[in-house]
C-alpha positions in Angstrom: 30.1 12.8 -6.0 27.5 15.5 -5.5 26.2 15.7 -1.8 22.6 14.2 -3.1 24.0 11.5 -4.0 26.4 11.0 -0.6 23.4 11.2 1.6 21.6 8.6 -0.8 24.7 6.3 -0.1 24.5 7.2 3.6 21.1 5.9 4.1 22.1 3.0 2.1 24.9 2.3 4.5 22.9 2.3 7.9 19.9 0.6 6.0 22.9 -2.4 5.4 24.6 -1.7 8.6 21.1 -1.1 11.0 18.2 -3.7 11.6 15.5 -0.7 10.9 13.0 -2.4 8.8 10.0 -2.0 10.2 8.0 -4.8 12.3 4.7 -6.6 12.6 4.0 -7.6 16.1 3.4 -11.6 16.6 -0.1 -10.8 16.7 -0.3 -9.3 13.3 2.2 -12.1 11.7 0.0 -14.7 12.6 -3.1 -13.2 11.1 -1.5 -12.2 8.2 -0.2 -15.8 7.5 -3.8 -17.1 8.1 -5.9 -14.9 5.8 -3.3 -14.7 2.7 -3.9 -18.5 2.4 -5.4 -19.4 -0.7 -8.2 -21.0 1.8 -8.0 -18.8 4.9 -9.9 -20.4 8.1 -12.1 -17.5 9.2 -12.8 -19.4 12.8 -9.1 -19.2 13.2 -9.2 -15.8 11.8 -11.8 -14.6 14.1 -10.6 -16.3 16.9 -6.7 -14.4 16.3 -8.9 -11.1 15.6 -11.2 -11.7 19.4 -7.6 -11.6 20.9 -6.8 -8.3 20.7 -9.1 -5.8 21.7 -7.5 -2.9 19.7 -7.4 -4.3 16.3 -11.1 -5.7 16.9 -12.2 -1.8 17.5 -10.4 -1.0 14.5 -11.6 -3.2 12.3 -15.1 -2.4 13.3 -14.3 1.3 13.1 -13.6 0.6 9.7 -16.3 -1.2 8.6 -18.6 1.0 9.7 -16.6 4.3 8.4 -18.8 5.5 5.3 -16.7 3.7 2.6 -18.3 0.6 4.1 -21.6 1.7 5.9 -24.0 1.1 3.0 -23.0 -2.4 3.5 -25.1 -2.7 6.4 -24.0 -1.6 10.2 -21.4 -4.2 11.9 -20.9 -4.9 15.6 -19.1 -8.0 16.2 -15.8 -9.8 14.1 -19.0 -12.3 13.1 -20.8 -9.7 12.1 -18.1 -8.3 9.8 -17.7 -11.5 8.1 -21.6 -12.4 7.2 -22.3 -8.9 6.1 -19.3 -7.6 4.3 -17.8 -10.9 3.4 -14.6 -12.8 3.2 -12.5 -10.9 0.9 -13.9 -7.4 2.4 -12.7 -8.6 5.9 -9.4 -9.6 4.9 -8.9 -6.4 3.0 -9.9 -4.4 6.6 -7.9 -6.8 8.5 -4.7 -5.9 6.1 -5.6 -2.5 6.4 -5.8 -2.6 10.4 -2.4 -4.3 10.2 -0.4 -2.1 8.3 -1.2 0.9 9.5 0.2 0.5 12.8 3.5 1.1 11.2 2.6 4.4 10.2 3.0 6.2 13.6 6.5 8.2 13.5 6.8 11.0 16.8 9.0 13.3 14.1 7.0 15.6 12.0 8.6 15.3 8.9 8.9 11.8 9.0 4.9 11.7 10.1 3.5 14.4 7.4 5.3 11.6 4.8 4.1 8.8 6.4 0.6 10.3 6.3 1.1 10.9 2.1 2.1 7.7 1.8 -0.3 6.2 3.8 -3.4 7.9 1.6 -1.7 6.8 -1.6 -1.7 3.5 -0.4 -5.1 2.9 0.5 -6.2 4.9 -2.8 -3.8 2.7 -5.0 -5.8 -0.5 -3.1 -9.0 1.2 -3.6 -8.5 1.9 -7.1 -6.6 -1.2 -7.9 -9.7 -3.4 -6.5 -11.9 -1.6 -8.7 -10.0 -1.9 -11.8 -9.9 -6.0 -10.9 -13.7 -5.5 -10.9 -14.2 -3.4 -13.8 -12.0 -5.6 -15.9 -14.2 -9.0 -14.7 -11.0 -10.6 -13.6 -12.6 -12.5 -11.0 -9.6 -14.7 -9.8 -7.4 -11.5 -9.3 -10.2 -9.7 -6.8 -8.7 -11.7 -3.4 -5.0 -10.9 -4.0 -6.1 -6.7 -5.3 -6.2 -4.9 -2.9 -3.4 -6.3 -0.4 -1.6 -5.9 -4.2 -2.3 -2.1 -4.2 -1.7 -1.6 -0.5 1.5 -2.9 0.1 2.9 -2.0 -3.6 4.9 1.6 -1.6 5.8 -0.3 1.5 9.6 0.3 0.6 9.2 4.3 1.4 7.8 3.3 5.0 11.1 1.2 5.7 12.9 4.1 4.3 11.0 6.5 6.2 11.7 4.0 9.5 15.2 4.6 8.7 15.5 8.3 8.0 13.8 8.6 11.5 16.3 6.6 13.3 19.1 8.5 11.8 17.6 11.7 12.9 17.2 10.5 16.4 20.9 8.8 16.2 21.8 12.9 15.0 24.1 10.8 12.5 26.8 13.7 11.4 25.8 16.1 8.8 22.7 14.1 8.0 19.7 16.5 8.0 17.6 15.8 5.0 15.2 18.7 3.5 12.1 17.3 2.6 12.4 17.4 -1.3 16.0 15.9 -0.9 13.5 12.8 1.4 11.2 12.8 -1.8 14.9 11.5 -4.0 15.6 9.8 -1.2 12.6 7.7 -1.4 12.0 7.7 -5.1 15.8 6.1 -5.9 15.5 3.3 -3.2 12.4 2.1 -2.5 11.2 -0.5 -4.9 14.4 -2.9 -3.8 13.2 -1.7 0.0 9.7 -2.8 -0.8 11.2 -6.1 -2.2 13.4 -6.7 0.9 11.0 -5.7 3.4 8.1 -8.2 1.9 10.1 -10.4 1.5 11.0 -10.4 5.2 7.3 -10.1 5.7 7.4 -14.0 4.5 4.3 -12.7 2.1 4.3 -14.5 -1.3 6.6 -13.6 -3.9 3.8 -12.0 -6.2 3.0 -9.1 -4.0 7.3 -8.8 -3.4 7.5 -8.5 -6.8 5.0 -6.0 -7.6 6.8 -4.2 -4.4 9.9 -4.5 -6.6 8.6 -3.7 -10.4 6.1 -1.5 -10.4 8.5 1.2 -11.7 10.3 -0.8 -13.8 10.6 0.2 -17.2 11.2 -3.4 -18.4 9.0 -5.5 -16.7 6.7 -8.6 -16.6 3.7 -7.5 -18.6 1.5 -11.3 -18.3 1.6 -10.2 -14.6 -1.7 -8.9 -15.0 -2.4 -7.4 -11.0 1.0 -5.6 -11.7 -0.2 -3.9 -14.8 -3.1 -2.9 -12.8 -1.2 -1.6 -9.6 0.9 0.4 -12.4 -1.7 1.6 -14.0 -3.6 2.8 -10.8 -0.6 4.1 -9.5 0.1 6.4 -12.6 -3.8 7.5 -11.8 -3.4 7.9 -8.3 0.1 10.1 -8.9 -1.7 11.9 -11.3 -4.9 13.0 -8.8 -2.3 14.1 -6.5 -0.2 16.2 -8.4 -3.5 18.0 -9.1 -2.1 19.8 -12.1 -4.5 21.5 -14.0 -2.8 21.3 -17.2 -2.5 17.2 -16.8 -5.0 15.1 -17.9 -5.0 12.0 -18.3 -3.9 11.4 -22.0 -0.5 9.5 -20.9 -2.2 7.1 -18.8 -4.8 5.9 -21.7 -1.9 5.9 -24.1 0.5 4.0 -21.9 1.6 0.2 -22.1 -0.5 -0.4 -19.4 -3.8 0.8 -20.7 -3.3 -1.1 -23.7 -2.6 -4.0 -22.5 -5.3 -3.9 -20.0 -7.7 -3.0 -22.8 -9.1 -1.0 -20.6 -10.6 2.4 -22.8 -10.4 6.1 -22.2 -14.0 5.8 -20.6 -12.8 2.8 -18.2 -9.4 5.0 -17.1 -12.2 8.3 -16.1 -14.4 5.8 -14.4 -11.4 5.0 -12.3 -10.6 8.3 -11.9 -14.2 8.6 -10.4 -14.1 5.9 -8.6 -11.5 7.1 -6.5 -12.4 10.4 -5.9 -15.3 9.1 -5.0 -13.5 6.7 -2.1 -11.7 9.6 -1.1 -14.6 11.2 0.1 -15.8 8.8 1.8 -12.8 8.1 3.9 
């Protein structure tokens, strides 16, 4: 067994052995059980939202960062909810949510966290616009939480790695490219386990789960589309200059999708776009 491969077991082990998923606080549990009902009660919503002064800031912060300003300026939770409407709100809300997770002291562990962090809200971006662009109306509420959550595996592996620095477990002192296989071998199942724990509904565990997978199942129409978005996204930030994006309008994915070579640029775009808005 090369030494790769023994660290990969390692983290394994204490991932088995060690309660180190990462947690939502009560707070954030509740509101996330309200608003991924099929018929969320926004008075309840707003009233879990009033509660806590720091996720109110943030979720105004948000929605009056430039990626949502031309919506109209926003100043109260009520506000939020008339102007930029239901499914906008809950996308912020999720938003707010999970990125409280993404706050690791090491700086490895953080400059990571911050990668994954930017895929994630791209892959939500660009896998709401792709529900959009495609007219699949029904899919639009469950897109972007779809996109967003799709990686979450890497940040409970990321939690992990970070305890096992701070433990100084023997031997184990990971160079960042060996954290990329790290990450890359494990974290679908991760994803799977640590939704699953999240008590959020088996569709978005299972996208957690298969959006790798070669052999997967291809009438789950939001999976094709987080897969499809994710090749894009992966693609934008290799930033090769000799990769376009032929592969992606040839894959499975694309065609199944119908989605055309214009449609795939247009996401492409549409992202880059985002990203400057951010």
């Amino acid at each position: 067994m090369n030494k790769e491969l023994k660290i990969i077991d390692i983290v394994q082990q204490y991932i088995a052995s060690e309660n180190s998923f990462p947690v939502l606080n009560p707070q954030a549990i509740k509101l996330q059980n309200e608003i991924i009902k099929n018929d969320p009660d926004f008075d309840a919503v707003k009233k879990l939202i009033r509660t806590d002064p720091t996720l109110t800031s943030e979720i105004l912060k948000i929605a009056n960062s430039p990626f949502y300003k031309g919506l109209g300026e926003v100043e109260t939770i009520r506000d939020a909810l008339v102007r930029l409407g239901q499914n906008e709100l809950i996308n912020i809300v999720m938003r707010v949510i999970h990125k409280q997770n993404f706050s690791s002291a090491n700086p490895m562990i953080k400059e990571f966290q911050k990668r994954l962090w930017n895929h994630s809200v791209a892959c939500a971006i660009g896998t709401l616009w792709t529900t959009r662009y495609l007219k699949m109306e029904d899919l639009i509420p469950k897109a972007f939480i779809s996109g967003l959550l799709h990686d979450m595996g890497k940040l409970c592996l990321l939690s992990a790695l970070e305890k096992m620095l701070v433990t100084e477990i023997s031997g184990f002192n990971p160079t960042p490219n060996l954290v990329d296989k790290i990450l890359d071998n494990l974290h679908t199942q991760q994803g799977y386990e640590l939704l699953t724990r999240w008590h959020l509904p088996a569709q978005y565990c299972d996208i957690a789960k298969e959006h790798h997978n070669e052999e997967y199942d291809s009438s789950d129409i939001l999976l094709t589309i987080v897969r499809l978005v994710n090749m894009v996204c992966n693609k934008m930030e290799k930033n090769d200059p000799d990769q376009d994006l032929t592969f992606i309008i040839g894959s499975k994915e694309a065609d199944i999708l119908g989605i055309s070579e214009t449609g795939v640029a247009l996401l492409e775009i549409a992202l880059e776009d985002a990203q400057g808005k951010q």
